[in-house]
TORKOL-4160 file (C-alpha; in steps of 0.2 Angstrom, whole numbers, padded with zeros to 4 digits, m for minus):
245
<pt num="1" X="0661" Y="0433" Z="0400"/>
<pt num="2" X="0656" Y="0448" Z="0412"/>
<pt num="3" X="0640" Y="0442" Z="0424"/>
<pt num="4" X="0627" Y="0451" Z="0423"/>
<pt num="5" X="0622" Y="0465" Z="0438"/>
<pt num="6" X="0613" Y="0454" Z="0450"/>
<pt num="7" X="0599" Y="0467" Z="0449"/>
<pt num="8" X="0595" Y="0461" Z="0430"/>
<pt num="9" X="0596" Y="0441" Z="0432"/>
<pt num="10" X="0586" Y="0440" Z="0450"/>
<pt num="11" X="0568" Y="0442" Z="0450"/>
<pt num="12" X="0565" Y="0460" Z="0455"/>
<pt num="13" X="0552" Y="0475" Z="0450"/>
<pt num="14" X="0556" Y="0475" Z="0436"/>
<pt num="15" X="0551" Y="0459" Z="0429"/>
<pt num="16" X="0539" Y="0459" Z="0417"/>
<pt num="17" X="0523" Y="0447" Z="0418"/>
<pt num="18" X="0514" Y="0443" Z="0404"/>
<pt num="19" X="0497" Y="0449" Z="0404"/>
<pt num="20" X="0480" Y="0439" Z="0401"/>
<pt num="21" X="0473" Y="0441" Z="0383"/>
<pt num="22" X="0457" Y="0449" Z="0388"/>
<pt num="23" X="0464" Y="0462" Z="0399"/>
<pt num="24" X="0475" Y="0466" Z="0382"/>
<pt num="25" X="0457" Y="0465" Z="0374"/>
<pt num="26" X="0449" Y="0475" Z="0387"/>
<pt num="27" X="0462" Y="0488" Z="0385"/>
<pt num="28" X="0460" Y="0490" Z="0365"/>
<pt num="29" X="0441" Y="0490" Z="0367"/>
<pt num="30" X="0444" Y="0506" Z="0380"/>
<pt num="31" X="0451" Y="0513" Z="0367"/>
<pt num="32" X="0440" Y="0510" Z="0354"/>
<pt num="33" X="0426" Y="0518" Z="0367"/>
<pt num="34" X="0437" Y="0532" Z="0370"/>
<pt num="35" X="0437" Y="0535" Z="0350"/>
<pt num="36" X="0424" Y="0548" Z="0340"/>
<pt num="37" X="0419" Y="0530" Z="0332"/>
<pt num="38" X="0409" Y="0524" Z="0348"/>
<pt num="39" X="0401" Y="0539" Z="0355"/>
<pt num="40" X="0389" Y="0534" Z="0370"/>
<pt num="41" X="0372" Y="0525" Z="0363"/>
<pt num="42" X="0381" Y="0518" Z="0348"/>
<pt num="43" X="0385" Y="0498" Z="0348"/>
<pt num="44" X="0401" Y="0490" Z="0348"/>
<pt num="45" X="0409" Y="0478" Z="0337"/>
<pt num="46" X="0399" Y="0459" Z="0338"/>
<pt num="47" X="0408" Y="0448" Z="0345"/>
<pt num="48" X="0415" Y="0438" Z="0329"/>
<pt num="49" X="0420" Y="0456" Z="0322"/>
<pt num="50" X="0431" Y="0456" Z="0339"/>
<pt num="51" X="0438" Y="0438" Z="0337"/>
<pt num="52" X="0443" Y="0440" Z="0319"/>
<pt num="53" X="0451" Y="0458" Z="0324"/>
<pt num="54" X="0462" Y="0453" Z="0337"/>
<pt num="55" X="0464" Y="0435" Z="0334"/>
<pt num="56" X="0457" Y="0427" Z="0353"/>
<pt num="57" X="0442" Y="0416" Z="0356"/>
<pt num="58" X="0426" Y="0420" Z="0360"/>
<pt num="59" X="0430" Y="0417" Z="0378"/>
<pt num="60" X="0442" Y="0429" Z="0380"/>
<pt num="61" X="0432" Y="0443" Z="0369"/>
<pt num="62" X="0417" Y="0440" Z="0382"/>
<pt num="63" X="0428" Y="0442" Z="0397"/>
<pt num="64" X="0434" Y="0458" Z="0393"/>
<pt num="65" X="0417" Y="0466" Z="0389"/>
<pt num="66" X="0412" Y="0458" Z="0406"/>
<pt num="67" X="0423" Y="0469" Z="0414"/>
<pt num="68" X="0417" Y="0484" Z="0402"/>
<pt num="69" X="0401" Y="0480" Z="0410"/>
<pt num="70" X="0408" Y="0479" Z="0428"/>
<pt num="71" X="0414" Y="0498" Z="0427"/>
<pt num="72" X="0398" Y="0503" Z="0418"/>
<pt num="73" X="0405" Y="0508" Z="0401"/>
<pt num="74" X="0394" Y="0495" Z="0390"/>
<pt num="75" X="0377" Y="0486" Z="0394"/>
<pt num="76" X="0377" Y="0469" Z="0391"/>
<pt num="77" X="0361" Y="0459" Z="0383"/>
<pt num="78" X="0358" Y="0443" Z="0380"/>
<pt num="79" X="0360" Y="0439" Z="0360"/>
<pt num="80" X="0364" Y="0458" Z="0356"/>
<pt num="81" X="0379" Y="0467" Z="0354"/>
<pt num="82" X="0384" Y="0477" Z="0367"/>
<pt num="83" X="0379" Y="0495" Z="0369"/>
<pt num="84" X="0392" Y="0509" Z="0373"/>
<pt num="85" X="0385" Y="0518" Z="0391"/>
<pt num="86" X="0387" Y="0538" Z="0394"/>
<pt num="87" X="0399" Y="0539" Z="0410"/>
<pt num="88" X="0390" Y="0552" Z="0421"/>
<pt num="89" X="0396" Y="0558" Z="0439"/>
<pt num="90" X="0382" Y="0547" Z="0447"/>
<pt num="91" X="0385" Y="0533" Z="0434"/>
<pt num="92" X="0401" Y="0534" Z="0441"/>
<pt num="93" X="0400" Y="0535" Z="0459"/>
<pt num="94" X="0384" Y="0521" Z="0459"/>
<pt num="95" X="0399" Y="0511" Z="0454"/>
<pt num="96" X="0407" Y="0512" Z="0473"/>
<pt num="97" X="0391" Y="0510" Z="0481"/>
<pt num="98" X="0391" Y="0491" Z="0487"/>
<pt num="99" X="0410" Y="0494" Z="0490"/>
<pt num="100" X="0408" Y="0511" Z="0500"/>
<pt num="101" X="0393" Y="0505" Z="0511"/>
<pt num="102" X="0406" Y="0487" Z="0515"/>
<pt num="103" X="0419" Y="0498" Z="0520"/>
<pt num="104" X="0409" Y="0509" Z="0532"/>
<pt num="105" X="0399" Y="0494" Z="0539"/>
<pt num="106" X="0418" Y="0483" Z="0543"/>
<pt num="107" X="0423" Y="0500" Z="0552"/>
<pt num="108" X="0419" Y="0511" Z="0563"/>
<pt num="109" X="0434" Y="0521" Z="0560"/>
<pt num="110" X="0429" Y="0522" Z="0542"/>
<pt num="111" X="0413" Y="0526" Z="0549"/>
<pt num="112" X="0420" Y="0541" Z="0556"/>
<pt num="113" X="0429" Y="0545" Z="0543"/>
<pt num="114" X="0416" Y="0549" Z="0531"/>
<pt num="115" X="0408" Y="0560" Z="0543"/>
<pt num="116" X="0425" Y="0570" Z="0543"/>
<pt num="117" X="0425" Y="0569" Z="0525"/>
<pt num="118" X="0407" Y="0575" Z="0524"/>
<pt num="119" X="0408" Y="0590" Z="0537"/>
<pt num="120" X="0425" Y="0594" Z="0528"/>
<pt num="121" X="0415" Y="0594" Z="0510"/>
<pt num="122" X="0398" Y="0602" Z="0515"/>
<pt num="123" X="0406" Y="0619" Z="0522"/>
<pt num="124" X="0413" Y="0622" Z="0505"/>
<pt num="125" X="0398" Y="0618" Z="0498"/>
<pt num="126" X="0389" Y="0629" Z="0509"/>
<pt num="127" X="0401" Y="0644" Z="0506"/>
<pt num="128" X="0398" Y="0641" Z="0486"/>
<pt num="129" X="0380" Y="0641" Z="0488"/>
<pt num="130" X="0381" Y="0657" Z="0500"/>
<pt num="131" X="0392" Y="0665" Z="0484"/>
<pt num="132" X="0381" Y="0657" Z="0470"/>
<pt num="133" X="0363" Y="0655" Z="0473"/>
<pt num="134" X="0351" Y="0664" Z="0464"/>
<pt num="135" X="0335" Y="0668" Z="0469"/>
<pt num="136" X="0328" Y="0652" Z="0461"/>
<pt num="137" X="0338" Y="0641" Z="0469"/>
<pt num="138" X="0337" Y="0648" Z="0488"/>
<pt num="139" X="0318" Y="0646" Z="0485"/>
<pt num="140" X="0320" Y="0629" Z="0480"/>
<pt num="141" X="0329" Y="0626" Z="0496"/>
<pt num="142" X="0313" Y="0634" Z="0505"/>
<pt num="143" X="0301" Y="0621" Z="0496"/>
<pt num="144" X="0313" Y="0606" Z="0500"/>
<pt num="145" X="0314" Y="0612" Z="0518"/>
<pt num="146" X="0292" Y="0614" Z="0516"/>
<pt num="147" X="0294" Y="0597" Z="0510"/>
<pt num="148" X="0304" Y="0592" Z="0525"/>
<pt num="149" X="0292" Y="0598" Z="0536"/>
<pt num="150" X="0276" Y="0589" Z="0530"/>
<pt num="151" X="0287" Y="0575" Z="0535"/>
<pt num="152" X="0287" Y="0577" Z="0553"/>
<pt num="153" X="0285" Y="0561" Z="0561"/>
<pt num="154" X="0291" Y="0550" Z="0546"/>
<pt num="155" X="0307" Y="0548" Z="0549"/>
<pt num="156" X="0312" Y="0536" Z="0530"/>
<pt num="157" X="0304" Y="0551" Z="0522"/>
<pt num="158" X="0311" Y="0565" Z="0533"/>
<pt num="159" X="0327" Y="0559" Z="0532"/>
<pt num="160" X="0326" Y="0557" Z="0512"/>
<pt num="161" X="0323" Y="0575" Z="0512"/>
<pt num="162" X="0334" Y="0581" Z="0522"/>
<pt num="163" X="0347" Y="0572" Z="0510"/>
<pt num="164" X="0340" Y="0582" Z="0496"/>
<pt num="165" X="0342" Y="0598" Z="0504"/>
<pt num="166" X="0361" Y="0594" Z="0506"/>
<pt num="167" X="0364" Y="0586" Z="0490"/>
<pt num="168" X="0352" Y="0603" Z="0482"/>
<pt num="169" X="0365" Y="0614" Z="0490"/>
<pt num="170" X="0382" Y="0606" Z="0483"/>
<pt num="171" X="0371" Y="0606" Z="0466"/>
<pt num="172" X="0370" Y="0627" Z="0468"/>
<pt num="173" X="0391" Y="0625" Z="0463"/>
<pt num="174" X="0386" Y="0621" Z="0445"/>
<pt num="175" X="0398" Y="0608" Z="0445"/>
<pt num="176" X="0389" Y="0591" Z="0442"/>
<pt num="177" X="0403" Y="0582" Z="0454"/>
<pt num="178" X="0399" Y="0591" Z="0467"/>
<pt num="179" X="0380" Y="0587" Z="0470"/>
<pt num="180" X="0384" Y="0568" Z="0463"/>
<pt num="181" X="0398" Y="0566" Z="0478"/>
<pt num="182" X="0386" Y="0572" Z="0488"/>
<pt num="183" X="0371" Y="0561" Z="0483"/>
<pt num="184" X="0383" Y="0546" Z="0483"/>
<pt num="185" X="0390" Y="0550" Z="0501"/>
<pt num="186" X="0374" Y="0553" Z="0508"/>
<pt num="187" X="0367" Y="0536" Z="0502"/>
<pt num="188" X="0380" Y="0527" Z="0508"/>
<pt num="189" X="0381" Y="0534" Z="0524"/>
<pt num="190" X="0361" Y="0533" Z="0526"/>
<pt num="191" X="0362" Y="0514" Z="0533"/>
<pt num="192" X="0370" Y="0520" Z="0549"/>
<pt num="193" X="0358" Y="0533" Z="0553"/>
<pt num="194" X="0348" Y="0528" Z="0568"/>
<pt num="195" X="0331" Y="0533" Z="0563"/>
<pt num="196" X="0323" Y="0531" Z="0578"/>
<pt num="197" X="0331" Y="0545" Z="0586"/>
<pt num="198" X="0323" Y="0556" Z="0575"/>
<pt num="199" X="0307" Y="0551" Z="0587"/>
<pt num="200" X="0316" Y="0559" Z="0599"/>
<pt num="201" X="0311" Y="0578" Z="0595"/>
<pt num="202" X="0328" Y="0580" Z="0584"/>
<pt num="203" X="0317" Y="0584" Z="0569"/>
<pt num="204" X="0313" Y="0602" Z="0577"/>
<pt num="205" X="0335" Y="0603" Z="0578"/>
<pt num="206" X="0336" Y="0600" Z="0558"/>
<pt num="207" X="0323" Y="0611" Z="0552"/>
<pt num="208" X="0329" Y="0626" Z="0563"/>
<pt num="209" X="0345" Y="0623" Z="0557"/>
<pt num="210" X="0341" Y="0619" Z="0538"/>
<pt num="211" X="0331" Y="0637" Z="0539"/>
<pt num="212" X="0348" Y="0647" Z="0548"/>
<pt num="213" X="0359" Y="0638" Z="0533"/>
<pt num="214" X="0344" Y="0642" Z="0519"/>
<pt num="215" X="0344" Y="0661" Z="0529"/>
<pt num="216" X="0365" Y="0664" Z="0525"/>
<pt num="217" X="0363" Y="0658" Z="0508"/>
<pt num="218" X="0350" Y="0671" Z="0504"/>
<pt num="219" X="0361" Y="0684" Z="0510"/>
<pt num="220" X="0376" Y="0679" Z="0501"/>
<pt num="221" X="0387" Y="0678" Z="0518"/>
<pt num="222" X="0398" Y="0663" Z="0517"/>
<pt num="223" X="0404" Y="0664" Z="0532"/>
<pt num="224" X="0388" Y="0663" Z="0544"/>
<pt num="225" X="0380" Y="0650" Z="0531"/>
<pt num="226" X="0396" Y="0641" Z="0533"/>
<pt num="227" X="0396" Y="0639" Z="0552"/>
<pt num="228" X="0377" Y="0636" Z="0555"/>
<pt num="229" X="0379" Y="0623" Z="0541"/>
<pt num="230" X="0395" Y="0615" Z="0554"/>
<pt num="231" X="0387" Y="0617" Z="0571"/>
<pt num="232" X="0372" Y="0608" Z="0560"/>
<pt num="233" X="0382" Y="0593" Z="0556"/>
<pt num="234" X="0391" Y="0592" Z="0572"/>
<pt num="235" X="0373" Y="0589" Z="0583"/>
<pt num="236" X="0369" Y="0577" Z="0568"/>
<pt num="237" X="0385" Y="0567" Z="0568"/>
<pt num="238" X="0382" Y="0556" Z="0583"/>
<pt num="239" X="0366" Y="0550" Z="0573"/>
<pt num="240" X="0377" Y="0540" Z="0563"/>
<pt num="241" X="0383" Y="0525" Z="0571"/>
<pt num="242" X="0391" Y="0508" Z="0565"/>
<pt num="243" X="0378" Y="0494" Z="0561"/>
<pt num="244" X="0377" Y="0480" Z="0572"/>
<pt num="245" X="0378" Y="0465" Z="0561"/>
């Protein structure tokens, strides 16, 4: 009798494992989700329905919708049957907060990072606004950077508003995405801003600066709205800094 290839009778890549029953459950219940049957707001299946359709336990039905719940496609109540979620940009990104804001506080390189990541984002941003923005939206900015003035001296609620101006600026793309990764990257990177440097004066730096970026948008020009929004995040990058524990 020929032997077989060594490559088929040794354990290698391709070796197939046999999965757990709720992750087969978990994958059938994505489906059902994904089907015209559970649109979001509609409730799923009880939990005998799901026992007696795919022939498990009630254990194995309840960790699959556990991990339903962990990625935020169903809510979970105690004696109800669970409730199919809308998946939304923020819905979506909430879901990496904890993990996002570990990362960055284990690393500074992370740290940095992000704040590549951020300047690397916001000048597109800033071009799409300077391209975009309507007359409504360019005097939103104005109020938001109104707002961020009557703030002077409270640096929680200075530097709140100074997120929304960014986040408002990525929402002038139209595409939800954008001003959600923004919102998300913002709050994650928040922790490592060292508000008592805002004490320092600094505040005068921001609004300046937020008014140059608001004065490109209004005249469409992408290119001086996208270099006052970089030299504004440069001088504002050393305020982030890793966390001592």
């Amino acid at each position: 009798m020929d032997k077989l290839p060594s490559a088929i009778t040794s354990a290698g890549p391709d070796r197939i494992h046999r999965r757990k029953l709720s992750d087969e459950v978990f994958d059938r219940l994505k489906e059902l989700i994904a089907s015209d049957a559970h649109p979001p707001g509609s409730l799923m299946p009880s939990e005998r329905d799901l026992m007696a359709r795919f022939g498990v336990g009630r254990p194995v039905v309840r960790e699959a919708m556990q991990q339903l719940e962990v990625l935020g496609m169903v809510a979970i109540n105690h004696g109800e049957r669970a409730r199919v979620l809308e998946v939304t940009p923020q819905s979506l990104f909430q879901r990496m907060q904890d993990p996002a804001r570990l990362m960055l506080a284990r690393s500074a390189q992370s740290l940095e990072n992000m704040k590549c990541a951020r300047i690397f984002f916001e000048r597109g941003m800033v071009r799409e606004a300077a391209l975009k923005a309507t007359a409504d939206e360019v005097e939103h900015l104005r109020a938001i950077l109104e707002e961020q003035h009557s703030h002077f001296g409270n640096p929680p609620a200075f530097i709140d508003t100074d997120m929304r101006f960014h986040t408002a600026i990525a929402a002038i793309s139209g595409n939800p995405l954008f001003a959600a990764w923004s919102e998300a990257m913002l709050g994650w990177l928040k922790i490592h801003h060292q508000e008592l440097l805002i004490w320092t004066g600094k505040e005068h730096f921001a609004l300046q600066e937020h008014a140059e970026v608001i004065s490109h948008i209004a005249a469409h020009d992408p290119d001086m709205a996208e270099q006052a929004m970089v030299k504004h995040l440069e001088r504002t990058r050393p305020l982030y800094v890793p966390r001592s524990n």
